[in-house]
N, C-alpha and C positions, 0 to 999 in steps of 0.2 A: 504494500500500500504506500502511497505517496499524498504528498498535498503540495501545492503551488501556491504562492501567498505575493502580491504585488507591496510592496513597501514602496515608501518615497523616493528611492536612490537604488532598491536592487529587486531582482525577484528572486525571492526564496524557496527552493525544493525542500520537504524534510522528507526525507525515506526512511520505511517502517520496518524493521525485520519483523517477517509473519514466518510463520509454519511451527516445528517442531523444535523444543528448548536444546541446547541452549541458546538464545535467542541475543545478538548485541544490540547493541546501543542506537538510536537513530542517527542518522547522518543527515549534517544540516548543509545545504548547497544554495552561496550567497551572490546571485553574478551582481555586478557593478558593470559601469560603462567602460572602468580599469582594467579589473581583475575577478578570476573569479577565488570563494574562499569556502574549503569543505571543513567541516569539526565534526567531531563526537567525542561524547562525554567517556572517559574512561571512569569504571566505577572502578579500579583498584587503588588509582590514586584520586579521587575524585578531584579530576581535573578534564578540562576540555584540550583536547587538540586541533588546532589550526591549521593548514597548509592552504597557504596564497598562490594560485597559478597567474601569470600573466594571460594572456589572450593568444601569444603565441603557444607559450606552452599548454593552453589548452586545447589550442587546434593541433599540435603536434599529437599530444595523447589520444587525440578522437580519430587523426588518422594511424598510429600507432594498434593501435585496436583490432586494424583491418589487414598490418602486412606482417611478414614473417621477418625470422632474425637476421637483424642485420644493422646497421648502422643508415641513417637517412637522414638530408636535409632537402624542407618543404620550399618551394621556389613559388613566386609571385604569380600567378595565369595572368596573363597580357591579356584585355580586353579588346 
């Protein structure tokens, strides 16, 4: 399960772990016009973790997703 929430300045994903325990933490996903920023709560240190991607490194992981091992740099399409 998910939910999508518009705020002032970013739109926020939070994703639900469903199914069968043991079950983690939700993961919250904050895009901005900058960056985007994913967190979840660790309960052993009851603390949040954050990691910032820029915009490039988030298009590199989205095509990262789709290709095999290797080393790659994404190039600009000429319109």
């Amino acid at each position: 399960m998910f939910t999508i929430e518009h705020d002032f300045d970013a739109t926020v994903v939070t994703i639900v772990d469903e199914g069968e325990a043991p079950l983690l933490e939700d993961v919250i996903i904050s895009a901005f016009a900058e960056c985007v920023t994913v967190e979840q709560h660790d309960p052993r240190t009851d603390r949040v973790h954050k990691i910032t991607f820029s915009l490039q490194q988030l298009r590199d992981l989205g095509a990262a997703l789709d290709l095999p091992e290797g080393a790659y740099r994404l190039t600009p399409v000429e319109e």
